[in-house]
Backbone bond lengths (Angstrom), bond angles and torsions (degrees), N, CA, C in turn:
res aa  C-N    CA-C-N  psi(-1)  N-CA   C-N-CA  omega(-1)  CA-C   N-CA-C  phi
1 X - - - 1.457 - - 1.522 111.13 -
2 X 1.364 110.64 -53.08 1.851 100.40 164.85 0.900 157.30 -15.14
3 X 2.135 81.55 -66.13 1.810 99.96 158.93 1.463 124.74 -63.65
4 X 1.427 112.86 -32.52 1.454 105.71 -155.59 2.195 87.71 -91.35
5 X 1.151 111.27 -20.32 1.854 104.42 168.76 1.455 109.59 -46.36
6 X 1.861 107.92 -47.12 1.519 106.13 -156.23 1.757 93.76 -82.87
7 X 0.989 131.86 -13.00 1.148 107.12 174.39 1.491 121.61 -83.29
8 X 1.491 120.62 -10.13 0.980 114.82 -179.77 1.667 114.24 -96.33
9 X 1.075 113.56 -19.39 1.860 125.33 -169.62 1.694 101.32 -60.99
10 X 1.206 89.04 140.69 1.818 98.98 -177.83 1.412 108.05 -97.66
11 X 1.757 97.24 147.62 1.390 102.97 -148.45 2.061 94.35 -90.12
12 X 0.941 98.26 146.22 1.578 106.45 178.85 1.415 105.49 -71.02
13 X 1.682 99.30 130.69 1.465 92.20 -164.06 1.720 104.26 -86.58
14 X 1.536 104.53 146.61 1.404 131.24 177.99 1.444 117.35 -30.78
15 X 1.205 113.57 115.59 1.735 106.16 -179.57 1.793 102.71 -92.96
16 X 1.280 66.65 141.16 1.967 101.17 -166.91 1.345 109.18 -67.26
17 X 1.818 139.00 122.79 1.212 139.03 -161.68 1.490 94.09 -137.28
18 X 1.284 119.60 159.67 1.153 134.74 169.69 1.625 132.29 -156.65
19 X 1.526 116.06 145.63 1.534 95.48 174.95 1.412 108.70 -106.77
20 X 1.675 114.88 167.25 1.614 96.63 132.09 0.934 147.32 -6.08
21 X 1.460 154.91 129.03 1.218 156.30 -157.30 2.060 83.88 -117.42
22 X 1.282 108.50 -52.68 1.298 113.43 -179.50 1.527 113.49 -69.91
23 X 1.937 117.32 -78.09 1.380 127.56 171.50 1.007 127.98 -35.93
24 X 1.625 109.64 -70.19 1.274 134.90 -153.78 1.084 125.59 90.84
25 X 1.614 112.48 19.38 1.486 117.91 -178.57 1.442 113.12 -83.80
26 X 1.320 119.09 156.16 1.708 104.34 -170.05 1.335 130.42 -75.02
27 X 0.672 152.64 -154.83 1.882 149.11 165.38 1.698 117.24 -170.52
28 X 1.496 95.60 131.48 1.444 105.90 171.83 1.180 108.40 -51.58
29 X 1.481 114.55 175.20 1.809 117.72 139.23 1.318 112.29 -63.96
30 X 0.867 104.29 146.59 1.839 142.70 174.65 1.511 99.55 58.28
31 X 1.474 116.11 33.67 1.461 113.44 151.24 1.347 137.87 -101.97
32 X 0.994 134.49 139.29 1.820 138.98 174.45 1.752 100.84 115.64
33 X 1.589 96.23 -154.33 1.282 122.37 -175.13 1.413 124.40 -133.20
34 X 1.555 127.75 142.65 1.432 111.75 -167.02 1.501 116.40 -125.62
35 X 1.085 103.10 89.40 1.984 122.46 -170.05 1.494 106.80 -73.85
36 X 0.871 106.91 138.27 2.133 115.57 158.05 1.607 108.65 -87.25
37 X 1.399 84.19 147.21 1.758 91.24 177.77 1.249 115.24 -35.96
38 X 1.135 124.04 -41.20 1.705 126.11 -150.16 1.729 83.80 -74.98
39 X 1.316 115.16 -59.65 1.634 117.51 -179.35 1.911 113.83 -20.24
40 X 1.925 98.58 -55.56 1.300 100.02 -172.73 1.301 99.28 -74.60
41 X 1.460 134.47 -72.56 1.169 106.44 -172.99 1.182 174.76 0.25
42 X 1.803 82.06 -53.45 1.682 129.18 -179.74 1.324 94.09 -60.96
43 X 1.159 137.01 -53.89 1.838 137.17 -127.81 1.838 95.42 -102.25
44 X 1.282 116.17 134.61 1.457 116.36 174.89 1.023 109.54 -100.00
45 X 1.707 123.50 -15.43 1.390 119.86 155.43 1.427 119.34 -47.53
46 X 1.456 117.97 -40.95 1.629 124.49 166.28 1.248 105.84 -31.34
47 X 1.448 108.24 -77.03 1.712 136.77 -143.89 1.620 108.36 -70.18
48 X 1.935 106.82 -37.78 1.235 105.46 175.14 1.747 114.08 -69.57
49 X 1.508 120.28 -3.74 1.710 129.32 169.05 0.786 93.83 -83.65
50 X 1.945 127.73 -62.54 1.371 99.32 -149.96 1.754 127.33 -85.33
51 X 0.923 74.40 15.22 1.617 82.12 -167.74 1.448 108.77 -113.55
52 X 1.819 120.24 35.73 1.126 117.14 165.46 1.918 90.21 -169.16
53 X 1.618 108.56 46.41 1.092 132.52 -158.97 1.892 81.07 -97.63
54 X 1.389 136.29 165.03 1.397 124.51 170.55 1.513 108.96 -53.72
55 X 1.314 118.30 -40.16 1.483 126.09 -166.58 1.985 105.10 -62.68
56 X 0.990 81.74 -57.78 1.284 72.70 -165.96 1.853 115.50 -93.80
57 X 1.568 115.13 -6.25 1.207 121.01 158.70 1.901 131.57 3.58
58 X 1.607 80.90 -74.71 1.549 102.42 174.35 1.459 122.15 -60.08
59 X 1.247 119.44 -36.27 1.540 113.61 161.69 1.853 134.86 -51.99
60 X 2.251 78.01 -44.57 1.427 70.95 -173.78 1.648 110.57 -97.51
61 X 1.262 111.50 25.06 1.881 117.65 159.98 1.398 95.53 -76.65
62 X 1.395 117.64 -63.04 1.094 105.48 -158.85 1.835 126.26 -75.54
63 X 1.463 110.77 -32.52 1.390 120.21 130.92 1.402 105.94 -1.04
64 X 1.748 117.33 -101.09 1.376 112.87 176.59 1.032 127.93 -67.24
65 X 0.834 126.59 -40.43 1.522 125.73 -171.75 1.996 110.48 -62.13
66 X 1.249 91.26 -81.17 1.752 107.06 -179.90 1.679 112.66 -62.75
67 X 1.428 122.64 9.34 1.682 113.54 -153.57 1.580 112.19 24.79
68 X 1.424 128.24 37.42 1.249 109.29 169.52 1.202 124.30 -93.22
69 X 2.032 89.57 149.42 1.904 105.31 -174.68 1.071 152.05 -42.44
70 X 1.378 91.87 -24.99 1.567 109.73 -163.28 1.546 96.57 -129.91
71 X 1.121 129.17 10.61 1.430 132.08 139.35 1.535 113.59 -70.49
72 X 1.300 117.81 -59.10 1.524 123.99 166.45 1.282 110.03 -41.56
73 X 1.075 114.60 -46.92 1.505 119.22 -179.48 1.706 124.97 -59.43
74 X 1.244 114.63 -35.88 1.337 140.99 160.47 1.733 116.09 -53.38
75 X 1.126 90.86 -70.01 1.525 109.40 172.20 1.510 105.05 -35.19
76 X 1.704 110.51 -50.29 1.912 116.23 -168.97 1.514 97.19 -78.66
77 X 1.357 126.06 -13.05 1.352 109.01 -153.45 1.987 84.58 -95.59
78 X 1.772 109.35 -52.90 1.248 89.65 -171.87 1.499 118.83 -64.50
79 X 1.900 129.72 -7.38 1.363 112.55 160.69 1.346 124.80 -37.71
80 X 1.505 94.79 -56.25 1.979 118.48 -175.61 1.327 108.69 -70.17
81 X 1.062 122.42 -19.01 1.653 112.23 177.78 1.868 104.80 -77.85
82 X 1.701 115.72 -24.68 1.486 118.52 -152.30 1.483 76.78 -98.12
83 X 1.541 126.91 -72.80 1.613 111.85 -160.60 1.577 103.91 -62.14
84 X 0.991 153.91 8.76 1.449 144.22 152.35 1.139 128.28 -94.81
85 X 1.036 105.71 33.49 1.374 136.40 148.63 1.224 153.27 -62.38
86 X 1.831 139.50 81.09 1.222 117.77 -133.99 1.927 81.91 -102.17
87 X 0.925 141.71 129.93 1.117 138.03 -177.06 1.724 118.28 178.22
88 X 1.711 113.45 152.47 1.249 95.15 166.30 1.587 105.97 -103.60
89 X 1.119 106.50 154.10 1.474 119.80 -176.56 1.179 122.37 -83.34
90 X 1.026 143.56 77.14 1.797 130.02 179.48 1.333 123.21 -75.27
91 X 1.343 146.66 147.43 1.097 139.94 -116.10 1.725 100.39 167.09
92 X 1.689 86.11 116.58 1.844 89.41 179.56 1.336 109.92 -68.91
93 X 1.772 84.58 -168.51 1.514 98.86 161.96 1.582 139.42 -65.86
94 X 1.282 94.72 -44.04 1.775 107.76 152.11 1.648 118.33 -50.41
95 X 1.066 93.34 -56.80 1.828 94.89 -167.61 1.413 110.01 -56.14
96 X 1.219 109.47 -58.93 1.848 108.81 178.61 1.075 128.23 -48.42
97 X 1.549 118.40 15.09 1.302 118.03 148.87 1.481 120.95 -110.93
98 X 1.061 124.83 10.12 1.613 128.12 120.31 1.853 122.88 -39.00
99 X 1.013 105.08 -15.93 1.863 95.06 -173.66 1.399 93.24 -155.08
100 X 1.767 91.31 133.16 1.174 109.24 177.80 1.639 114.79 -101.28
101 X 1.378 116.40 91.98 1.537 157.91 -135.80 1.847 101.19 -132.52
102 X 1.406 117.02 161.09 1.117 121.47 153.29 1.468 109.79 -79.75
103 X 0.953 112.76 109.83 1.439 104.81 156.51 1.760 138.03 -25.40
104 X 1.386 84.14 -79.35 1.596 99.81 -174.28 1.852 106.08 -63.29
105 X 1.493 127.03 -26.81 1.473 129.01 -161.24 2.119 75.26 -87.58
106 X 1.186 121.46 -55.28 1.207 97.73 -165.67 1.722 126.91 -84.03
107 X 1.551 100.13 18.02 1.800 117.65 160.24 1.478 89.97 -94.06
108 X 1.010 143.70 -25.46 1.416 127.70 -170.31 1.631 106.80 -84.69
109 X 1.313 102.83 -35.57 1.675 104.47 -165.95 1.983 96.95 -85.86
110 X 1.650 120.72 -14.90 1.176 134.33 171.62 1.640 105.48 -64.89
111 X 1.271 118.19 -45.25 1.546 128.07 -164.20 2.063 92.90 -90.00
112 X 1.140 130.30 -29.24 1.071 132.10 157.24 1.555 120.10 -30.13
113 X 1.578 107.85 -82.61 1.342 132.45 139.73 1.679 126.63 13.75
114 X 1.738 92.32 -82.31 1.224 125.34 162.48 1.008 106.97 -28.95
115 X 1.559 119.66 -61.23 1.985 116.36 -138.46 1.370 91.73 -97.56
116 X 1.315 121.69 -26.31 1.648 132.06 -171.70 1.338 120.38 -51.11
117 X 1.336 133.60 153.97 1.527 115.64 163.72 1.685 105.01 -75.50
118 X 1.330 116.73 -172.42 1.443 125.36 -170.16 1.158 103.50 -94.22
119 X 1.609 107.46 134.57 1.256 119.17 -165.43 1.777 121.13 123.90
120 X 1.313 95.76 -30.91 1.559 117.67 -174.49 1.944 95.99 -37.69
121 X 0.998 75.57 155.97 1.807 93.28 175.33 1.244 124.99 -134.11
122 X 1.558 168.30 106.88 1.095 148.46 -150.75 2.036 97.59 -93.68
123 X 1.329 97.92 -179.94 1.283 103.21 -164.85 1.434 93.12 -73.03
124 X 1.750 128.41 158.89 1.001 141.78 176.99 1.911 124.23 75.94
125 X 1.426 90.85 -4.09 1.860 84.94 -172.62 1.344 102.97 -70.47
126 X 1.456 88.14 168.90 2.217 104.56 168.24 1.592 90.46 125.00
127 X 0.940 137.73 175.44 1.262 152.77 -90.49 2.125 81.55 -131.42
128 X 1.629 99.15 122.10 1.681 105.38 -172.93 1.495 98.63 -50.14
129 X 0.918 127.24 -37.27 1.630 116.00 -163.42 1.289 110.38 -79.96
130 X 1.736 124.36 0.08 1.461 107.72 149.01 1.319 127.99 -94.35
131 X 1.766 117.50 4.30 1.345 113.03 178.02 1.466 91.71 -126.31
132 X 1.010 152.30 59.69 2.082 137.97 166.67 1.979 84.01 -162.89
133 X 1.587 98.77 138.62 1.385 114.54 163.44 1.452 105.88 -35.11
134 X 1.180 97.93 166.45 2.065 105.73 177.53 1.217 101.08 -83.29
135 X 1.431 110.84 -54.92 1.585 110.42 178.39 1.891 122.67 -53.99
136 X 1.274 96.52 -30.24 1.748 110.56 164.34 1.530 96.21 -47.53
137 X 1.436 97.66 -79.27 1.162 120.32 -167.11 1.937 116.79 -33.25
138 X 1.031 121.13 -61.39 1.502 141.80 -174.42 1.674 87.06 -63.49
139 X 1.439 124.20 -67.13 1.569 117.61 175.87 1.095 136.42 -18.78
140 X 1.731 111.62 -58.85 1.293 122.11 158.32 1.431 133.49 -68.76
141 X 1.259 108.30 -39.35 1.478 117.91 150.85 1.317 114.25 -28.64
142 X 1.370 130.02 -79.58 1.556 140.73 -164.34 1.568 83.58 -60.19
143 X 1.183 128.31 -55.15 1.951 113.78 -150.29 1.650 91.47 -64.42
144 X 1.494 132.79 -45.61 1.295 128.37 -178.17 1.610 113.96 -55.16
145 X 1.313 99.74 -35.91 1.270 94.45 -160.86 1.674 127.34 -82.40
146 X 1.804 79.76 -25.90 1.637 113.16 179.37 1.149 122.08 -74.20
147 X 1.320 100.40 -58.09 1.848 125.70 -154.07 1.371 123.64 -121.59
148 X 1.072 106.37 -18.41 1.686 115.52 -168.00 2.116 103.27 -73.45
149 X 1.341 103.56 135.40 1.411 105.16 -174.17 1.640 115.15 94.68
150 X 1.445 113.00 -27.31 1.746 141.52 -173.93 2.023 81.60 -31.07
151 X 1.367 116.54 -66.70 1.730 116.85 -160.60 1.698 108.75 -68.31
152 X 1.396 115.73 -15.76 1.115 122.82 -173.09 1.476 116.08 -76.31
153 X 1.220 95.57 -29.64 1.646 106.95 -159.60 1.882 109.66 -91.49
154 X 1.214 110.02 140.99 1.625 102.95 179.68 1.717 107.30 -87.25
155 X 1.543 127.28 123.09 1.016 115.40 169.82 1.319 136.30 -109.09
């Protein structure tokens, strides 16, 4: 009788975890915020973190410091690696002040998320360069690629 109980008992469904999209810090259910690429992109508050994040640090010293090429080059590649991105972004409490966002519409589109099965998408995701002007687009590009981290760095 044991065996044939456990095969029938229903399995408790999976509690829902999440990180940072930015940190990597963890998150309950129905916590954070839920941005589209173009959102992160957009913000140079982002770009001036990430781009003096440990990972990518060393590029952008040498970026300023050395004018080297293929540091610059790095710098453009991880822009293009982040806006090609088809994904929704979740985003703590800390982080969302990197992007200047509605708040409360992107706890709503976060709790969306939440209730969704995996996979969910909020309206507008996929890769910034199908939703922001080109010229938007190339703008932010160059400030990430160029400038971002510029106050951080000792020269």
């Amino acid at each position: 009788m044991g065996l044939l109980s456990g095969l029938f008992k229903k399995e408790k469904p999976k509690k829902k975890a999440a990180q940072c999209s930015v940190c990597k810090t963890h998150m309950e259910r129905n916590e954070g915020f839920a941005l589209t690429t173009t959102q992160i992109i957009n913000s140079k508050t982002y770009w001036d973190h990430k781009m003096v994040e440990p990972e990518t640090m060393s590029y952008t010293t040498q970026h300023f410091k050395d004018k080297d090429e293929n540091a610059t080059k790095m710098r453009g590649i991880i822009f293009e690696k982040t806006a090609e991105k088809d994904q929704t972004w979740l985003t703590c409490d800390t982080c969302i002040k990197h992007f200047d966002v509605d708040h409360g519409k992107t706890q709503e589109l976060a709790a969306e998320w939440w209730n969704a099965e995996n996979g969910h998408k909020i309206p507008n995701t996929g890769k910034a360069i199908d939703h922001m002007p080109n010229e938007e687009y190339e703008s932010i590009k160059k400030y990430a690629t160029m400038e971002a981290g510029a106050s951080l760095i000792r020269l």
